[in-house]
ChimeraX commands (.cxc) that place a marker at each C-alpha (Angstrom):
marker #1 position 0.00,0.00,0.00 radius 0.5
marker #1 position 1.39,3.49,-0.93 radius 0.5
marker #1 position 2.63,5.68,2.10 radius 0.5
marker #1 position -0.16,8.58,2.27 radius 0.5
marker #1 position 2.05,10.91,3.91 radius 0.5
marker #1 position 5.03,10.63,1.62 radius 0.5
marker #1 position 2.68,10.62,-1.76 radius 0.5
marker #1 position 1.03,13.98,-0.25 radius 0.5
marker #1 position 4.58,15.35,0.56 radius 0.5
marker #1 position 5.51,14.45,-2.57 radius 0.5
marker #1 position 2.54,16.03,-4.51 radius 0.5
marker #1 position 2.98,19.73,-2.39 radius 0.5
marker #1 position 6.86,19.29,-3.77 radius 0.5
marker #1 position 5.75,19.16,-7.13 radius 0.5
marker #1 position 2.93,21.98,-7.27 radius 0.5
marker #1 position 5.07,24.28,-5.33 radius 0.5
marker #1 position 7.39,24.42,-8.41 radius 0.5
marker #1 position 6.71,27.07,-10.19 radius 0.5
marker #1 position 5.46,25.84,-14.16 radius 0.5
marker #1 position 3.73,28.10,-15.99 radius 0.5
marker #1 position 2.28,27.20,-19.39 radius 0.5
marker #1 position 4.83,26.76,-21.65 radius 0.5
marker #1 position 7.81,27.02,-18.81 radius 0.5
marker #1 position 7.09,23.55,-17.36 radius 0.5
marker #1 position 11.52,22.94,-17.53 radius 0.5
marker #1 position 11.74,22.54,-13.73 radius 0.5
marker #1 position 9.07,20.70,-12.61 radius 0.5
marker #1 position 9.46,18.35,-15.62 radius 0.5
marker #1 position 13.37,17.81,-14.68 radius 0.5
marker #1 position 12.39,16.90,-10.83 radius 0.5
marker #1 position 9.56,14.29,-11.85 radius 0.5
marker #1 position 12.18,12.62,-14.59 radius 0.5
marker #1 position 14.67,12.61,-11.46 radius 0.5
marker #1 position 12.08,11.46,-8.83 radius 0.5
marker #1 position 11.16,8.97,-11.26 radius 0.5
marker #1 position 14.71,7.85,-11.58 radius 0.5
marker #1 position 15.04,7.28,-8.43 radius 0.5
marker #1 position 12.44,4.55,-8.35 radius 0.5
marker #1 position 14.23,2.43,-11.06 radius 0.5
marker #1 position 11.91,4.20,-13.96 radius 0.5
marker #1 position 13.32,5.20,-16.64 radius 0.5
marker #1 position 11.29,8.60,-18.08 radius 0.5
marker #1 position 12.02,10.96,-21.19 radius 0.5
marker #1 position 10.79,13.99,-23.12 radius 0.5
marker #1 position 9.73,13.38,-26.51 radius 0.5
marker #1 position 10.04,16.98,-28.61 radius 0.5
marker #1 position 6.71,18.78,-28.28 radius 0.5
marker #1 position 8.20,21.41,-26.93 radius 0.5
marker #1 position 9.36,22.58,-30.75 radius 0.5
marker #1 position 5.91,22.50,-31.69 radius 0.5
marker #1 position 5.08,24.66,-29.23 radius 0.5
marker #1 position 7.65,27.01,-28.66 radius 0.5
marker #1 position 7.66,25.63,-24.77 radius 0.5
marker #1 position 10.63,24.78,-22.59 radius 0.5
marker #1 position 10.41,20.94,-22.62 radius 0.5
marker #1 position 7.89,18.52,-24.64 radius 0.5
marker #1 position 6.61,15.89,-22.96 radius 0.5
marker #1 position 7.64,13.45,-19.86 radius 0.5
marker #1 position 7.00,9.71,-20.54 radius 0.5
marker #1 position 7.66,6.68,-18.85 radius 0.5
marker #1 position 7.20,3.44,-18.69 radius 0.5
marker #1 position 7.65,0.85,-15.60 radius 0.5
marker #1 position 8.16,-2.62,-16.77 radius 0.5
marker #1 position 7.49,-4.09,-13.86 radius 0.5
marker #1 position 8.42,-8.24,-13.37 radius 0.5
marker #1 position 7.85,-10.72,-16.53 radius 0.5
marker #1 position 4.25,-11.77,-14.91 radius 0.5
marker #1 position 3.02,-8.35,-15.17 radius 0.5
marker #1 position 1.88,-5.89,-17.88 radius 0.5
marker #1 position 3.94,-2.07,-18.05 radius 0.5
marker #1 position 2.33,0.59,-16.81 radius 0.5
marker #1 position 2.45,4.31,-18.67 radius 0.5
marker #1 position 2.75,7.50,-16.64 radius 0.5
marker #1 position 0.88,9.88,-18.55 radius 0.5
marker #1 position -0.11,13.20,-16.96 radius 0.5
marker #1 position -0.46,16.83,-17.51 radius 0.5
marker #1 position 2.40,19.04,-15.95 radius 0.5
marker link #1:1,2 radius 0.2
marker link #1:2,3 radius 0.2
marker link #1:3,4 radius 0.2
marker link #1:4,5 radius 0.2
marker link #1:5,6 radius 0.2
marker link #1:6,7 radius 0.2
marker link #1:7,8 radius 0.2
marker link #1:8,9 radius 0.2
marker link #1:9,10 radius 0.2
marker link #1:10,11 radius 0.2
marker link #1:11,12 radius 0.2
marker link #1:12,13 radius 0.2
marker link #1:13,14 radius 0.2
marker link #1:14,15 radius 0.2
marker link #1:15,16 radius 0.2
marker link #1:16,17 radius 0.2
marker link #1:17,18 radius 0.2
marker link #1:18,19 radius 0.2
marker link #1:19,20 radius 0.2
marker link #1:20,21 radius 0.2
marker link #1:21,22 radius 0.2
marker link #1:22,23 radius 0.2
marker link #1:23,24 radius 0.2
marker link #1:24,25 radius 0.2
marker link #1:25,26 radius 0.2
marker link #1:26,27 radius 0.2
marker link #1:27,28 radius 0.2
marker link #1:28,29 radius 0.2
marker link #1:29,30 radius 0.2
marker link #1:30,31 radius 0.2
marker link #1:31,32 radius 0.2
marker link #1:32,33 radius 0.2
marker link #1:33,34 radius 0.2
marker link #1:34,35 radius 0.2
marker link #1:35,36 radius 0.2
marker link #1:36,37 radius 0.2
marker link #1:37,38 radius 0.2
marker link #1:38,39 radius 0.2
marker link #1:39,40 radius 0.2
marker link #1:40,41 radius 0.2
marker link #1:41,42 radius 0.2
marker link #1:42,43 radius 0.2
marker link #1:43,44 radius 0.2
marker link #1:44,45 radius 0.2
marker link #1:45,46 radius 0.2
marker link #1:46,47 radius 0.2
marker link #1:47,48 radius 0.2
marker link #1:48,49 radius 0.2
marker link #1:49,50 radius 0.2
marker link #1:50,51 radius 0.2
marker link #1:51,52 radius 0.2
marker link #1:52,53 radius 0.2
marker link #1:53,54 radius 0.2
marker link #1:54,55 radius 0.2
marker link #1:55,56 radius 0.2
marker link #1:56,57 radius 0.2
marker link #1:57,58 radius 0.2
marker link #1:58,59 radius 0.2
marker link #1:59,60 radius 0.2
marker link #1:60,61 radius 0.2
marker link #1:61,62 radius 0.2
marker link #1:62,63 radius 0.2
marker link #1:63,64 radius 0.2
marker link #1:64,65 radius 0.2
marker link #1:65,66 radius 0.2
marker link #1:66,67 radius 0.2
marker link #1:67,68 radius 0.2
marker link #1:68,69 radius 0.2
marker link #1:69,70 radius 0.2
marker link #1:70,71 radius 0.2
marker link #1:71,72 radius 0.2
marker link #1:72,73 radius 0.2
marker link #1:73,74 radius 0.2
marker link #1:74,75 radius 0.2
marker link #1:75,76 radius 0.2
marker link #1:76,77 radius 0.2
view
């Protein structure tokens, strides 16, 4: 079961980064690094030229063991 406090902490991290429309850079950078940090490999694809932003968009994808299916972080920044 996930730790409430921690995933609350964890959530007031993240909206206390300031991220804009368009100027998403930091926030993006600490979620690919928090995801990291859980053994999940995340990436930007390149949106962000599209759109004349800072960063396109974050992506990852947990594996997970050989009995299980991936799972796909998808979310709005």
């Amino acid at each position: 079961m996930a730790d409430k406090k921690r995933l609350i902490k964890d959530f007031n991290d993240l909206a206390a980064i300031d991220s804009l429309s368009f100027h998403e850079g930091k926030i993006a950078a600490e979620l690919i690094k928090k995801l990291s940090e859980l053994g999940i490999e995340a990436k930007t694809d390149n949106a962000n030229k599209f759109y004349d932003s800072e960063v396109g968009n974050v992506y990852a994808v947990w594996e997970g063991e050989a009995s299980s299916s991936p799972i796909l972080l998808s979310a709005h920044l």
